[in-house]
C-alpha positions as CSV (number, residue, x, y, z in Angstrom):
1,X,0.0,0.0,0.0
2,X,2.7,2.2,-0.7
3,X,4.2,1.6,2.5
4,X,8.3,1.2,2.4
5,X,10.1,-0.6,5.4
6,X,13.5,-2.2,5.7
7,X,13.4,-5.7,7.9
8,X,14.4,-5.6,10.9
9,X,16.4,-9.0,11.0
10,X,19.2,-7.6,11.2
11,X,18.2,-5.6,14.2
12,X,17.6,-2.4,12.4
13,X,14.7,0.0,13.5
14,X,11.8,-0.1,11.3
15,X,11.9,3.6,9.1
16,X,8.5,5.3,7.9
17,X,8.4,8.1,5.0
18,X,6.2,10.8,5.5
19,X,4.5,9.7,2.2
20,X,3.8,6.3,3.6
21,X,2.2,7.3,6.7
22,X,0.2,9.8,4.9
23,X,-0.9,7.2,2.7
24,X,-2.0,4.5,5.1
25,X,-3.7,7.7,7.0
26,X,-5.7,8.3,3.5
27,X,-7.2,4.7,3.7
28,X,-8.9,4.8,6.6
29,X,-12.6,5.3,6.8
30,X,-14.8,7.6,7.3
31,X,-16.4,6.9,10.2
32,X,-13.4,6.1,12.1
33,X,-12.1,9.6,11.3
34,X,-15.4,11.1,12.3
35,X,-15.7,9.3,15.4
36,X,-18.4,9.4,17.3
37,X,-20.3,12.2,15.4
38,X,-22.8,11.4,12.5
39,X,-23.4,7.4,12.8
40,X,-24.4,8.1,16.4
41,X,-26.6,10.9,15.8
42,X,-28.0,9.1,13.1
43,X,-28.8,5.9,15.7
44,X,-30.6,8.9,18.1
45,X,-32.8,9.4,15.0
46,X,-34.3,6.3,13.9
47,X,-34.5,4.4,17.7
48,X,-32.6,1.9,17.5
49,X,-29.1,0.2,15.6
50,X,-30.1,-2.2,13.1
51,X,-28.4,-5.3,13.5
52,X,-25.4,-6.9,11.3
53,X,-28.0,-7.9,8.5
54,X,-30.2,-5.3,8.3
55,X,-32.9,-6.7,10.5
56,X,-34.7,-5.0,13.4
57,X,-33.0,-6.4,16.5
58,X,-35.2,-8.3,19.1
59,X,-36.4,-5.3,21.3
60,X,-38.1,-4.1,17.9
61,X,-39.7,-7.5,17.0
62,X,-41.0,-7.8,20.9
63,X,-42.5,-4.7,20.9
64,X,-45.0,-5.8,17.5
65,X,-46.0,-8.6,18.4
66,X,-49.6,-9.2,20.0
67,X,-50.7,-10.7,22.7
68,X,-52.2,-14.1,21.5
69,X,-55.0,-15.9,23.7
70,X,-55.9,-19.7,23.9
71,X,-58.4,-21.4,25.4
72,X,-59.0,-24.9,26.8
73,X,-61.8,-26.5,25.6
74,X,-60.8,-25.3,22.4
75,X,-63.3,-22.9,20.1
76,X,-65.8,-25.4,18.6
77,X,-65.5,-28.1,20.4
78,X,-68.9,-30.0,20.2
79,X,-68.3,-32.9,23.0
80,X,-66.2,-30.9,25.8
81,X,-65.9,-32.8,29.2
82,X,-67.2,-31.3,32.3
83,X,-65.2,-32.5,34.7
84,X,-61.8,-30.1,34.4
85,X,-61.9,-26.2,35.1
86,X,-62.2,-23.4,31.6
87,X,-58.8,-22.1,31.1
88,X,-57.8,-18.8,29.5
89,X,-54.0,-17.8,29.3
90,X,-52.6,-15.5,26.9
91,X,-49.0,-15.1,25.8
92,X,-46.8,-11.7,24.8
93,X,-49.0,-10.1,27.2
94,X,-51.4,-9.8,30.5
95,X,-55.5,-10.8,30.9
96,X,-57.7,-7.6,31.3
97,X,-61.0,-9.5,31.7
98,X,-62.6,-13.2,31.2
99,X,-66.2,-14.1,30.9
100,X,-68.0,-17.5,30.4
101,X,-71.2,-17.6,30.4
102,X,-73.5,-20.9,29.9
103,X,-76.7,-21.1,28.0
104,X,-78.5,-21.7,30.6
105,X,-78.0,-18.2,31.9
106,X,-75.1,-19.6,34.7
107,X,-72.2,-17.8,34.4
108,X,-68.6,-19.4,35.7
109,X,-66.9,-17.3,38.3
110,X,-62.8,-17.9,37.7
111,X,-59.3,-16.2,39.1
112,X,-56.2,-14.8,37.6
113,X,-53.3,-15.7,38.6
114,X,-50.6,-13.3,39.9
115,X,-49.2,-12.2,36.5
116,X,-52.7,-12.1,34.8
117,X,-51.4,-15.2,32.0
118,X,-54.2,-17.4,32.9
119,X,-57.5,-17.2,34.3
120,X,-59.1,-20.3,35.5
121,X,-62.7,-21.1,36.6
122,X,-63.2,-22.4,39.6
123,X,-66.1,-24.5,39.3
124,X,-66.1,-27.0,36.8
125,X,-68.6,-26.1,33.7
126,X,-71.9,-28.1,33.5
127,X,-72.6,-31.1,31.4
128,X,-74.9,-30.9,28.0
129,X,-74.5,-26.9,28.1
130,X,-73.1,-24.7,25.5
131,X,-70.8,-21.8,26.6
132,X,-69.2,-18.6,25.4
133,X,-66.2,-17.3,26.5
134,X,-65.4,-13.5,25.7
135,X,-61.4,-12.8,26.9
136,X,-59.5,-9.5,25.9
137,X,-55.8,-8.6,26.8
138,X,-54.7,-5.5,28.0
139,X,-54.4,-3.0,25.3
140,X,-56.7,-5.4,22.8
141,X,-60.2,-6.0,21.5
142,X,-61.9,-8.8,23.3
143,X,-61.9,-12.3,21.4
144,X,-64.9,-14.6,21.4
145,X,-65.0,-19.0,21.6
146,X,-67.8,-21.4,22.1
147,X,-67.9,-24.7,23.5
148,X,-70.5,-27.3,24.0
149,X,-70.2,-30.1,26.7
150,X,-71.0,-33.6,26.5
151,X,-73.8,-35.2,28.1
152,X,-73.3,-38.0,30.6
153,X,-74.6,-41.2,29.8
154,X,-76.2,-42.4,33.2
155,X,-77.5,-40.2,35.5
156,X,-79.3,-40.5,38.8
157,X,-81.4,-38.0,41.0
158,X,-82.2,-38.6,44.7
159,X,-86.3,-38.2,45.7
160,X,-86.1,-36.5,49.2
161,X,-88.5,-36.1,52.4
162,X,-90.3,-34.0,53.5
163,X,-91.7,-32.2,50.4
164,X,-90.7,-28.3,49.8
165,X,-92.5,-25.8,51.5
166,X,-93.9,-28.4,53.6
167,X,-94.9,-28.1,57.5
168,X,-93.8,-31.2,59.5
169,X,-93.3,-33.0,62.9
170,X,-90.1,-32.2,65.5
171,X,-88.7,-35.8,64.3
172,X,-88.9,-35.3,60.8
173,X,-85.4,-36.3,59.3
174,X,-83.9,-35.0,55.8
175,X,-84.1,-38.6,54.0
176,X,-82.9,-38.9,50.4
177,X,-83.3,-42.1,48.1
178,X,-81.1,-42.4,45.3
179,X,-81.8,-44.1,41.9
180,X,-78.6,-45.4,41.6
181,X,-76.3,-47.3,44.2
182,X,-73.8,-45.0,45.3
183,X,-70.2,-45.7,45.5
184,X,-68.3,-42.4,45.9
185,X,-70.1,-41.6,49.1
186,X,-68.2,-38.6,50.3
187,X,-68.6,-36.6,46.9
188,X,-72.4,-37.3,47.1
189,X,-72.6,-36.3,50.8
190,X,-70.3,-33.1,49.9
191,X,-72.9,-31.9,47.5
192,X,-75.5,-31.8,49.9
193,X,-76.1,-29.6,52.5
194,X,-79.1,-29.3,55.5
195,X,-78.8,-25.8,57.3
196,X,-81.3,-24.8,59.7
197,X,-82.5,-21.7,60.9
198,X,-82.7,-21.3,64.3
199,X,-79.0,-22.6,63.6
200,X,-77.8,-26.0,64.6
201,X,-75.5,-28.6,63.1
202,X,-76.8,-31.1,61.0
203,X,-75.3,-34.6,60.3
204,X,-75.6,-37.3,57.7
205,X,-76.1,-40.4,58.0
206,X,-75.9,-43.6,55.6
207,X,-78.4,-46.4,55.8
208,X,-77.1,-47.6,52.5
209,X,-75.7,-46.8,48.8
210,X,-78.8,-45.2,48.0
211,X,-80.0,-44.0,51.3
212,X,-78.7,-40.8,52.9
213,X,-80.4,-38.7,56.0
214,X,-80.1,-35.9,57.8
215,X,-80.5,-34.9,61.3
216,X,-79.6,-32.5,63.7
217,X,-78.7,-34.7,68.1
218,X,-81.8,-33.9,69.2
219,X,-85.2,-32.8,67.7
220,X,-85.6,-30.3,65.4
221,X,-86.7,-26.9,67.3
222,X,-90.4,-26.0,66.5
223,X,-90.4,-23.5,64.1
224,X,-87.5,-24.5,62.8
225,X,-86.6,-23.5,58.8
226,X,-84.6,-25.9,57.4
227,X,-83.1,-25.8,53.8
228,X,-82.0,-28.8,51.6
229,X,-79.1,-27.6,49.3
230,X,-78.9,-30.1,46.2
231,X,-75.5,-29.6,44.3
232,X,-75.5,-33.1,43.1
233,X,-75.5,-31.9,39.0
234,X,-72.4,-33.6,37.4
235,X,-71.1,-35.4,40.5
236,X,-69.8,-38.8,39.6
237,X,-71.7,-40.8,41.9
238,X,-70.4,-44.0,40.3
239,X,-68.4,-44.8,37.5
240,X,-69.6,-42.9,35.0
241,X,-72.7,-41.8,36.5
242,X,-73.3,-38.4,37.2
243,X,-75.9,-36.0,39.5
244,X,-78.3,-33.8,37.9
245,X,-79.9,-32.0,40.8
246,X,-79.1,-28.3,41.0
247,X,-81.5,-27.2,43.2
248,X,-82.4,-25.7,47.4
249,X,-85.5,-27.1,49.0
250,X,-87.1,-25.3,51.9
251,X,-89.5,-26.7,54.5
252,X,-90.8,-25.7,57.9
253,X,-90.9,-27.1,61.4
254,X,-94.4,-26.9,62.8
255,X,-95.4,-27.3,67.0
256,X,-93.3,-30.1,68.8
257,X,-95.8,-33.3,69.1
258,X,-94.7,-36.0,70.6
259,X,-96.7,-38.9,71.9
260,X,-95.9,-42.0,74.1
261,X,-97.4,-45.3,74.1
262,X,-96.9,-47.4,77.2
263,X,-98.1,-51.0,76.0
264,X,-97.7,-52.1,79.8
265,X,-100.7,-49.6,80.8
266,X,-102.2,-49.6,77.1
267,X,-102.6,-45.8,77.0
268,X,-100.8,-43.0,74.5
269,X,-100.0,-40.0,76.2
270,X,-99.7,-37.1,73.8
271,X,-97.6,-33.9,74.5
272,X,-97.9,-30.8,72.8
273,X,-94.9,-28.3,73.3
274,X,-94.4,-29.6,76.9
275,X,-98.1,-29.9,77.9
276,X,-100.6,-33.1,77.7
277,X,-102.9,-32.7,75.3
278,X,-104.3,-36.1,75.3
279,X,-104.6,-39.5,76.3
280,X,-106.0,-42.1,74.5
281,X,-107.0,-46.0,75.7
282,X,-104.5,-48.3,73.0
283,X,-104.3,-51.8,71.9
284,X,-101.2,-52.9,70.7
285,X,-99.5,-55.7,69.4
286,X,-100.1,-59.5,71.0
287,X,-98.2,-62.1,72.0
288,X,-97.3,-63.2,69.0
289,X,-97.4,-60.3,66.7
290,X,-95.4,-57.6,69.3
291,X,-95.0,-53.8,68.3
292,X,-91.6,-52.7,67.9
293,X,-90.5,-50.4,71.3
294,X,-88.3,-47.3,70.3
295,X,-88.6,-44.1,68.8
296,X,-90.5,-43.7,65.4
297,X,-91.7,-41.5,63.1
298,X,-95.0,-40.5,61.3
299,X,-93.9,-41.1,57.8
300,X,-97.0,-41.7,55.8
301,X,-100.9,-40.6,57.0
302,X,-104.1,-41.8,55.3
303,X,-107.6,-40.8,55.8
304,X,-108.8,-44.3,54.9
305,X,-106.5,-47.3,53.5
306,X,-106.4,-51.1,52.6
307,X,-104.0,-53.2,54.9
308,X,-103.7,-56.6,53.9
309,X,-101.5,-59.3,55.8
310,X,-99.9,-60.8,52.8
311,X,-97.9,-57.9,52.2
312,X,-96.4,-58.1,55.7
313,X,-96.0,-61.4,55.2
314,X,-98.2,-62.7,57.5
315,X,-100.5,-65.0,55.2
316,X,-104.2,-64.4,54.8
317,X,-105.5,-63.4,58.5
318,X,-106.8,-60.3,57.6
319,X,-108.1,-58.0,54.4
320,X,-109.6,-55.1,56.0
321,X,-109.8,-52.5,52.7
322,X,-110.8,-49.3,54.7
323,X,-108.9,-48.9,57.8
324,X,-109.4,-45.5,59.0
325,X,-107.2,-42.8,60.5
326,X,-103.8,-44.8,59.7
327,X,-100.1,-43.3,59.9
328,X,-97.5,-45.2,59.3
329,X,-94.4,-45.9,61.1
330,X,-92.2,-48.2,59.8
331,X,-91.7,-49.0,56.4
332,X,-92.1,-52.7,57.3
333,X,-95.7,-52.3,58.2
334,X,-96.4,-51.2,61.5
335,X,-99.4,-48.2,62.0
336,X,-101.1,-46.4,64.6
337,X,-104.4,-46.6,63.2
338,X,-108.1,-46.5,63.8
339,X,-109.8,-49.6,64.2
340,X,-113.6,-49.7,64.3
341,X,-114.1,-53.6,64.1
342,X,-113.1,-54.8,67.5
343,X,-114.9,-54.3,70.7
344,X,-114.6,-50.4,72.5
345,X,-113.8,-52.8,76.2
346,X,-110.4,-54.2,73.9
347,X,-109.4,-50.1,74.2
348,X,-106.5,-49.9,77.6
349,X,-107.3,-53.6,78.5
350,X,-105.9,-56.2,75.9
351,X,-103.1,-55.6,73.0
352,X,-104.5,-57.6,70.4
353,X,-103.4,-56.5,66.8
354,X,-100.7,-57.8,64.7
355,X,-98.3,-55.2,65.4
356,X,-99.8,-52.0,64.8
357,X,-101.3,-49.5,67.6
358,X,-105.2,-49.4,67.3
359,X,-107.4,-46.4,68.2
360,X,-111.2,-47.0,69.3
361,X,-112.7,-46.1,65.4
362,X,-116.2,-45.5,63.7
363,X,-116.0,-47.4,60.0
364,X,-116.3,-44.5,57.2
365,X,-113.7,-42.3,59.4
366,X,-115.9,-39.1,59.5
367,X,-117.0,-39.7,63.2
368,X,-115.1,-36.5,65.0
369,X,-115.5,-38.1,68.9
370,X,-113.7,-40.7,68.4
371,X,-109.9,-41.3,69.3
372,X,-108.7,-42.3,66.2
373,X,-110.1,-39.2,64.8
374,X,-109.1,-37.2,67.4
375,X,-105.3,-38.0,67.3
376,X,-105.4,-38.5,62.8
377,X,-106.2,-34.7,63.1
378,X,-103.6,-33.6,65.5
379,X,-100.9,-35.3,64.0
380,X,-98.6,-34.4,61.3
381,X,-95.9,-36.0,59.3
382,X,-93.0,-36.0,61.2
383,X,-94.8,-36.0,64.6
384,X,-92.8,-38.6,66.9
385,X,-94.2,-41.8,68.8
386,X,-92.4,-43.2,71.4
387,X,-93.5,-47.0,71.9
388,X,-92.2,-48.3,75.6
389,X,-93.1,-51.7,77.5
390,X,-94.0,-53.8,74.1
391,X,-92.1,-56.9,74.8
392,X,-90.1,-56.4,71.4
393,X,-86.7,-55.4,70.8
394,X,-86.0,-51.7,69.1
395,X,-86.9,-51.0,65.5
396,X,-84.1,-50.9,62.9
397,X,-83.4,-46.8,62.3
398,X,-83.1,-47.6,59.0
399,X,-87.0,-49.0,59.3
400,X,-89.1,-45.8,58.5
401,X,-87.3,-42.5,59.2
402,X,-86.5,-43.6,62.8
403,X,-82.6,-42.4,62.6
404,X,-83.5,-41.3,66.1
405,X,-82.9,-44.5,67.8
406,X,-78.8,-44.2,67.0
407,X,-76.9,-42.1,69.8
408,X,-75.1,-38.9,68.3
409,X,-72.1,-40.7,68.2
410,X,-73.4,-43.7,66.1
411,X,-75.0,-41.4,63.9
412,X,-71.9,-39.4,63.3
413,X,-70.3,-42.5,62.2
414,X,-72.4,-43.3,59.5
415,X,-71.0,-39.7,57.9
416,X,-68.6,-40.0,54.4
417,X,-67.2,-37.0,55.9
């Protein structure tokens, strides 16, 4: 490059002309003589260096991209499962707001978490319903999906006591009968709930896979509000069968009634909130036919009604088709009834029947003076009858709703809980 030198092997210092240093000078470029004036105020200018091959450098390409968002089940889907949480996340970006919102006007309440990626319901959405979910990111118009869930295939309800907005007896237990053995007990018993108002705590109890009640210890307090929460839609009560209750049942407590029948004297004392209110000459069961002793419960109540001893498996000894005044309480067949067919002197002397508790009767059930009447009209379901002296051993709690005759304890232990 123009440049003359003389080696320096032989130890001589290396010599320059002033024509070769001016000429390497002359070859160097001009923004290395310029330094750090034009390139850098030309960098000021446009924002930001462009890299090596001309491309925007990765602050650039951050800064224009959107925030994209996804959501799980995916838009369309026709045959979503029900049994996982909605999920919304979003990515190059933060979550300003998530809705879903079901068909069935039910709306799915969710959470963000703590950088505002994902939003999650957290309740799972409901089977055979078809929802819209409307998410936007901060700084962006809202985006909209739909999804449809799938139907389960087997399904089962449970048929509960008393009936809504009913008025019943002090012993009247919360009793549900499902359609469908349950095996996941606890997830079944979790989506139901019993509150009462005054407040007290209420257990449950199973009797079986399909039998679940309620009860608070002691009696119920009269006027007593109780409320039967049903949240049973979509629970897997079974493999592969699912709850489709979504419901709250209320029903009242009426006056406390609760009646005792000493089979040693034959007489039924009845108390109303504390105070006699009657007592009534009995007949109960004989010998060989003895009424079960314990505490029971007036489950059933008919004006007039057909017993027949075949059904209680007790052969052909009797067909009586219009029994009067009768309540049931067991679901094995014993009454407290009316009985107009045996002699007025049988009344507080002999126990006679084939298990049930007879009142002194008129056939046709319409005579007002008589006992049978008397106590049929007093009654409610729910009322409680306390049998005592019968010479049999206690009824089965699972026999009618007579939960009662299990100690707190017991009853406790019967909880999935």
């Amino acid at each position: 490059m123009g440049v003359s030198h003389t080696s320096n092997r032989s130890g001589q210092s290396r010599k320059w002309s002033r024509r070769g240093v001016l000429a390497v000078l002359g070859t160097v470029p001009a923004a290395v003589v310029t330094g750090c004036g034009g390139s850098a105020d030309a960098t000021e200018k446009t924002g930001a260096a462009a890299s090596a091959d001309g491309t925007a450098p990765a602050s650039v390409k951050a800064a224009a991209r959107k925030p994209a968002i996804s959501v799980t089940p995916a838009d369309g889907t026709r045959k979503a499962a029900f049994a996982d949480p909605v999920e919304v996340t979003v990515t190059d970006g933060t979550l300003a707001s998530v809705t879903v919102t079901g068909n069935d006007g039910s709306r799915l309440a969710g959470s963000f978490d703590h950088a505002r990626t994902t939003w999650t319901s957290t309740a799972n959405p409901y089977s055979g319903t078809k929802y819209t979910v409307t998410a936007a990111a901060t700084g962006a118009a809202a985006e909209t999906t739909t999804f449809t869930t799938r139907s389960p295939g087997a399904t089962f309800v449970g048929y509960f006591t008393p009936e809504a907005n009913s008025t019943s007896g002090v012993g009247m237990p919360v009793s549900l009968n499902f359609t469908h053995a349950v095996a996941d007990r606890a997830a079944v018993e979790k989506a139901i709930s019993v509150t009462a108002e005054p407040a007290v705590e209420v257990v449950g109890h199973w009797f079986s896979d399909t039998r679940l009640d309620f009860r608070p210890e002691t009696y119920w307090a009269a006027g007593t509000t109780v409320t039967l929460s049903l949240r049973l839609k979509d629970v897997e009560g079974s493999n592969g069968v699912y709850g489709v209750q979504h419901k709250d049942v209320t029903f009242h407590i009426g006056r406390e009634q609760i009646s005792t029948v000493d089979l040693s004297t034959k007489r039924m004392t009845v108390r109303r909130d504390g105070a006699t209110l009657a007592s009534y000459p009995v007949s109960g069961g004989d010998a060989d036919h003895t009424t079960w002793s314990g505490i029971m419960v007036i489950s059933e109540r008919f004006k007039q009604t057909r017993m027949e001893s075949s059904t209680v498996g007790l052969g052909d000894e009797y067909d009586i088709a219009d029994v009067p005044h009768a309540q049931r309480l067991t679901t094995s067949g014993t009454f407290v009834h009316g009985n107009y067919w045996a002699s007025t002197s049988v009344f507080g002397s002999q126990n006679t029947s084939h298990g049930c508790v007879g009142l002194h009767d008129a056939k046709g059930a319409d005579d007002s003076s008589v006992a049978g009447y008397e106590f049929y009209e007093s009654s409610l379901l729910g009322d409680v009858v306390i049998v005592r002296n019968s010479g049999e051993r206690t009824v089965d709690p699972a026999n009618g709703l007579n939960g009662w005759n299990l100690s707190w304890a017991r009853w406790k232990a019967g909880s999935a809980l």
